[in-house]
N, C-alpha and C positions, 0 to 999 in steps of 0.2 A: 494528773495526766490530762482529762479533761480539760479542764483551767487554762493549762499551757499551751496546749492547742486550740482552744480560744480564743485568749491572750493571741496569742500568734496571728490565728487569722484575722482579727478586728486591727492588730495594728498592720497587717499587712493591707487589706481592704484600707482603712483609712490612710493609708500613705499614701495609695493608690487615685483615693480619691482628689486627696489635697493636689497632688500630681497633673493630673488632668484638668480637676474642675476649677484652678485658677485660670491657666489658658483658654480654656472653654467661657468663661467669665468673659474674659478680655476679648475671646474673637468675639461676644456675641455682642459685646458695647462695640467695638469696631464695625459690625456688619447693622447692626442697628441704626447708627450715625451715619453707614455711607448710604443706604434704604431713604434715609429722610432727606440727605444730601439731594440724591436720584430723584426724590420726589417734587423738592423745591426748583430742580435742575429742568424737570419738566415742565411744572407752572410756568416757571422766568420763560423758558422758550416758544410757550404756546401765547404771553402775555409782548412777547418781539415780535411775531408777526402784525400784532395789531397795530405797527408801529412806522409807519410808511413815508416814501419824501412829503407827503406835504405835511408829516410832524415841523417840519424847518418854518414852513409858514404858518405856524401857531393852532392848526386846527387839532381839536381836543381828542383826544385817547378814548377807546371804547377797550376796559380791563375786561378781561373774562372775568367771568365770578369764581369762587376760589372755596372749597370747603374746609371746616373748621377756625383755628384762630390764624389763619394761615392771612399774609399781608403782602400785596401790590402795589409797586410804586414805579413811576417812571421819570427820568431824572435828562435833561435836555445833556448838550454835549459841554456849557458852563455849569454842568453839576446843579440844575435848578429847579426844584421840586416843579414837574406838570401835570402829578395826579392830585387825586381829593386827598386830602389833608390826613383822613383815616386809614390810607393807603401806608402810611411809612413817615419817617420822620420827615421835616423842610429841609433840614442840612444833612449831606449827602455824607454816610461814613467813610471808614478807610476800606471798606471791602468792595464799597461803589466805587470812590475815588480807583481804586486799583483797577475798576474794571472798564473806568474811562478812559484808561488807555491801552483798551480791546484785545484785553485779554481777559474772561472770565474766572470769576473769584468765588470765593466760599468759605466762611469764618462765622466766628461763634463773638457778637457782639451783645453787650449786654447778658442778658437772659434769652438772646435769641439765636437759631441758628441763620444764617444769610447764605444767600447766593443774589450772586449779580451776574448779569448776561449783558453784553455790550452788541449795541445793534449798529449795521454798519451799511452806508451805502456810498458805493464807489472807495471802497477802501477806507472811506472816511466814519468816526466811530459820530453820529448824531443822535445816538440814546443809550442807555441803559437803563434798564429792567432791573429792578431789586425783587426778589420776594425771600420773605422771612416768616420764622415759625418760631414756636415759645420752643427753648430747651428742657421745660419739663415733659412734654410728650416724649423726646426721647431719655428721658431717663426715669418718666413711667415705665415706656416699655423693658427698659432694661433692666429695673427690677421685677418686671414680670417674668423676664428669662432667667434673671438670678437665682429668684425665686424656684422657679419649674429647675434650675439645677440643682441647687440645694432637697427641693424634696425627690431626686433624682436619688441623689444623691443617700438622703438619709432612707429611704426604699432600698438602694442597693447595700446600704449599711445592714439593715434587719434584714435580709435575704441570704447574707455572708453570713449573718449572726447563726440562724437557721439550719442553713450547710454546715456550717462551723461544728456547730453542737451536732449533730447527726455523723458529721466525718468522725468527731473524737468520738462520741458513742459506738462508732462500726469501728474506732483503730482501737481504742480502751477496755472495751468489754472483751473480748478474747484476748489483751494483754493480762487483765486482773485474771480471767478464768487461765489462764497458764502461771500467774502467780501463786492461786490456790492452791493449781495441781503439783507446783515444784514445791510448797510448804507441806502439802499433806507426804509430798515424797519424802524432803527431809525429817518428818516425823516417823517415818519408816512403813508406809504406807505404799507399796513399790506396785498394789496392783494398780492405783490410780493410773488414767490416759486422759490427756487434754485430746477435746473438742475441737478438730480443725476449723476455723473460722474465723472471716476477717478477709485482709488484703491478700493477696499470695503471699508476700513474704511470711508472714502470720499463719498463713496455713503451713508453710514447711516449715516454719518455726515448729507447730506443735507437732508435726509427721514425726519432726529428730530428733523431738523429745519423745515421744513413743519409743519409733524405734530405740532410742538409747535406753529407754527405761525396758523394751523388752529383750534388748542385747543384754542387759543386768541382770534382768531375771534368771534369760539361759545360762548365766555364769554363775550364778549363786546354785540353780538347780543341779549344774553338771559338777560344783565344786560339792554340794550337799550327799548329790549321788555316790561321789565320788569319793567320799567321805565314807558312805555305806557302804559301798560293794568293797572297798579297803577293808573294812573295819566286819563285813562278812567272809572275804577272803582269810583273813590272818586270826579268825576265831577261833578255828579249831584247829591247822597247826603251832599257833601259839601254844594251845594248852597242850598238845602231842608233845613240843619241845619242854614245855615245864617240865612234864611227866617222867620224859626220858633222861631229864639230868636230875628228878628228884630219885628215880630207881638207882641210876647209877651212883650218886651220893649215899642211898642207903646202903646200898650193895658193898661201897667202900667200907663205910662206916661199920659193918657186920662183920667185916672179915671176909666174904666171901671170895669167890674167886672169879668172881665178875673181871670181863674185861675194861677198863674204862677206858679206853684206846677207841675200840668199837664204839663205846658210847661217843668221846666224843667223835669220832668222825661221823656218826648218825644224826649227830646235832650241828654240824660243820654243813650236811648234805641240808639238811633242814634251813636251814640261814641260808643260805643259795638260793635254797627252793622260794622261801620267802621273798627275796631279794630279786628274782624272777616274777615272782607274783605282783610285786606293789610295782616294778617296772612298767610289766603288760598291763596291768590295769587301769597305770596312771596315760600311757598310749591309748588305748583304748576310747579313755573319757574324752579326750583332745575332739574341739570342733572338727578340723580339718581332717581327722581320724578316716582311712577309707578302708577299701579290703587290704587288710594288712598279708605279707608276705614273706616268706624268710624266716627267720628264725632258727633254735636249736630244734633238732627232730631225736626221735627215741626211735628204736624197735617193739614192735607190738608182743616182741616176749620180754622189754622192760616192761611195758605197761601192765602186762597181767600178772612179772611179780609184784611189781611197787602197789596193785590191785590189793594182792593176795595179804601183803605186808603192813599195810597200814588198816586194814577193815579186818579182814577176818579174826584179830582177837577181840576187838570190841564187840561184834557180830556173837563172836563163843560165847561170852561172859552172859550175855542176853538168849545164848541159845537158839542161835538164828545158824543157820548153815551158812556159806561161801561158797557158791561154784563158778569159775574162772576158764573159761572155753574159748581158742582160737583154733577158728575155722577160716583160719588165712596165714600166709607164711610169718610166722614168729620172728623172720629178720624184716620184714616190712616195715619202715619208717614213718613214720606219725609226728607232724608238728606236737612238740610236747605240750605248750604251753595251754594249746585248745584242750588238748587230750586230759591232760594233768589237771584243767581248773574245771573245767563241765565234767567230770568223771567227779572230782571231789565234791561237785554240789550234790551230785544223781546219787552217790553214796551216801552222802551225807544225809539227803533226803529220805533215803530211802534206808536208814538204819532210826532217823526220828519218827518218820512219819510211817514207816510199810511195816511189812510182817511178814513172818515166815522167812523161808529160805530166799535168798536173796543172789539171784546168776547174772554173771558179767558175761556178753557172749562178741565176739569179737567178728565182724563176716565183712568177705571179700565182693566188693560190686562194681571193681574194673578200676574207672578211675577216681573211685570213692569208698572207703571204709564204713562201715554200720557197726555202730558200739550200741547193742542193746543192756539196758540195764532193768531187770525185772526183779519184782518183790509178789507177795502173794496176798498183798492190801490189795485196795480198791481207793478209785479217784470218786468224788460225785459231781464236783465242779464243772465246771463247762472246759471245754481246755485251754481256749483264749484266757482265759481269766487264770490259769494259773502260771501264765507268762506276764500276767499285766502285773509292773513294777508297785511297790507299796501296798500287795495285799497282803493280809495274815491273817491264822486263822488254824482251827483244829486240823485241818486237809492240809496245810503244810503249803499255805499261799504264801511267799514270801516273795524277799529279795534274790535269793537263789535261784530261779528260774528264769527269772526277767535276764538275770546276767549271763546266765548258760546263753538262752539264746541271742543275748549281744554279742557275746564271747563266738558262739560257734558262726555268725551271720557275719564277723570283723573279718572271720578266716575262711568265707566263702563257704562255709558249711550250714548245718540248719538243724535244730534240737526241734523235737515234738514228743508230743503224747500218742504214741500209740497205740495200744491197747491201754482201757479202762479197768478192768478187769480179767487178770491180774493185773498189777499195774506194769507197764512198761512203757519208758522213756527211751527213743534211739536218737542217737547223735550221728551226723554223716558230716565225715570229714574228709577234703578232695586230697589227693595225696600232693607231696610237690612235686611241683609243673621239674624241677631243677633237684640233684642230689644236694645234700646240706649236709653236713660234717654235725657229728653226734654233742652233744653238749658238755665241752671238756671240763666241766665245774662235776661231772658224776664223776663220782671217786668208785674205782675200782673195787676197793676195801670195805665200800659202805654192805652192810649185811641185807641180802637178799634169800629170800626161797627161791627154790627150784621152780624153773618156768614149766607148767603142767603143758603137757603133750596135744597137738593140735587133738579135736575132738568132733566128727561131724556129725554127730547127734544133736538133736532140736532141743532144748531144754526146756523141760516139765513145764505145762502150763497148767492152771486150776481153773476149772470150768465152772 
């Protein structure tokens, strides 16, 4: 890269040069020669006045003195030498001759430059004036100008040379460093960022490489995320659905008198519910994702059986209580999908990590729902931290929380930690703005408990 842009500049400087400094050549031998011309042009005329009517009557010439090799002659009007003999040649040239008939002349005879001046009285031409110079003075001189061009010339060559290298170094070193940084990326090296630096275009070169490399990131991050919370979502009703067609299989297999009709529509409702879940979550992860709106809605006395239905036997087996409390109207509508995936995390959480009896309480606060969920653990964490995404740990830091509250924050609602001790988590979800027609994938047939009776008692807390 260097090299070429070198390369580049030296042969464009030197074309540049050839370009001009031959012309410049030529006019300075042209201006040089007319200089000497002007010079001799002056002598010959200061050398005709001294040149008067009575030259006719044979009286002698008084030449100015002349410096250098510079020569004076003056010549009658039959062309016949009447200065001193060191003045010029006896016989009169063709530039004299020329200028005996009074018109003045100027030619390069010999080795010499000439000019002739034709002197004239009454119209009538009765002298002429030669003066002559060697033509090596002028073309001493013009090698002195040749000269002072050429090392002009080769000065302006190493000054391009100069710039040359200094421009390739300021346009090539932040091309090589964006070289590195697109090899270290292809090695998989994705936090690498080039160094803006260089020409403008160079600096937004490497701006859109950032930015593309941190557009990549956020897509890797949100597909990885997204990957997780899928992959935390369908944990534990995957293994519910095992469960329930490994019973129902047994239950065939025994003879018993198991329904498996009931089974499968439980696991029919289940596949839906799944199929809802990897819908909304995969919305959710979407950049452009905002407050989402709409949806299937339930009643708050589905919720507290499907509550009651999926937890409370896992809760028995461990010896934990269930208590299931609405203290708001049981036909109240609830966006399912907030309700249904941040209730299964708070259960979730709070049947691995809490203890004790374990109350779901449901309260009415106008145009917003409070789902408390309380256990008889204790949190010690800070509570930001148990919302921040990728922690784990004995206190039950995980991915489940971070996602409650995307989840509840997609759907204008908002999860927290409430009380520490006990623990309690509430979720506040706004009701909708619009009625929405109930979620026709619930099969009437699927097997529910009875919806337990609204309840306006506070539930047990431990001090």
């Amino acid at each position: 890269m260097r090299r070429r842009i070198l390369h580049v500049a030296v042969v464009a400087v030197s074309v540049a040069l050839v370009l001009f400094g031959i012309p410049l050549g030529v006019a300075a031998r042209a201006t040089i020669l007319s200089e000497e011309r002007g010079e001799l042009e002056r002598t010959a005329l200061l050398a005709s006045r001294q040149v008067g009517p009575d030259f006719l009557a044979g009286d002698p010439v008084e030449l100015p003195r002349v410096e250098g090799d510079k020569q004076v002659a003056v010549y009658d009007a039959s062309l016949t030498h009447r200065s001193p003999v060191t003045g010029g040649p006896p016989a009169a040239d063709s530039v004299t001759r020329a200028a005996a008939r009074g018109v003045e002349s100027d030619g390069v005879v010999g080795a010499q430059l000439v000019v002739a001046v034709p002197v004239t009285v009454a119209e009538k031409v009765i002298a002429v004036v030669r003066v002559a110079a060697p033509t090596n003075q002028t073309w001493t001189a013009t090698l002195l100008a040749w000269a002072a061009l050429v090392l002009s010339a080769g000065l302006a060559l190493v000054v391009a040379v100069l710039v040359a290298r200094r421009q390739a170094r300021f346009i090539s070193t932040p091309l090589e460093a964006l070289a590195v940084s697109a090899e270290r990326v292809a090695a998989g090296d994705l936090q690498t960022r080039a160094q803006p630096a260089g020409t403008p275009e160079l600096v937004r070169l490497a701006q859109s490489q950032n930015e593309m490399l941190d557009r990549l990131c956020d897509l890797i991050a949100r597909e990885r995320q997204l990957t997780a919370e899928v992959s935390h979502q369908l944990r534990t009703p995957v293994t519910g659905l095992a469960l329930g067609l490994q019973n129902a299989l047994s239950h065939e297999g025994g003879g018993a008198t198991a329904d498996p009709h009931a089974a499968l529509v439980d696991a029919l409702g289940q596949v839906r519910d799944l199929e809802r879940t990897i819908d909304n979550v995969i919305q959710l992860a979407r950049p452009e994702a905002g407050v989402m709106r709409g949806g299937p809605v339930r009643s708050v006395g589905d919720f507290c059986a499907e509550v009651e239905r999926r937890w409370r036997g896992t809760l028995s087996e461990a010896g934990r209580p269930l208590v299931v409390t609405a203290q708001t109207d049981l036909a109240l509508c609830l966006p399912q999908f907030v309700v249904t995936e941040v209730l299964k995390i708070l259960m979730d959480n709070a049947t691995r990590h809490g203890a004790g009896r374990v109350t779901v309480v449901f309260r009415d606060l106008g145009s917003f729902v409070a789902i408390d969920v309380t256990d008889e653990g204790s949190v010690q964490a800070h509570r930001e931290e148990l919302f921040r995404r990728g922690q784990s740990g004995s206190d039950g830091l995980g991915i489940g929380l971070a996602l409650g509250r995307s989840i509840a924050e997609a759907y204008g609602g908002r999860l927290a930690l409430t009380l520490e001790q006990p623990t309690r988590f509430t979720l506040m979800v706004p009701l909708p703005s619009t009625p929405s027609e109930p979620d026709p994938t619930l099969s009437s047939d699927s097997p529910q408990r009875p919806v337990p009776a609204a309840d306006n008692r506070e539930p047990e807390r431990k001090r």
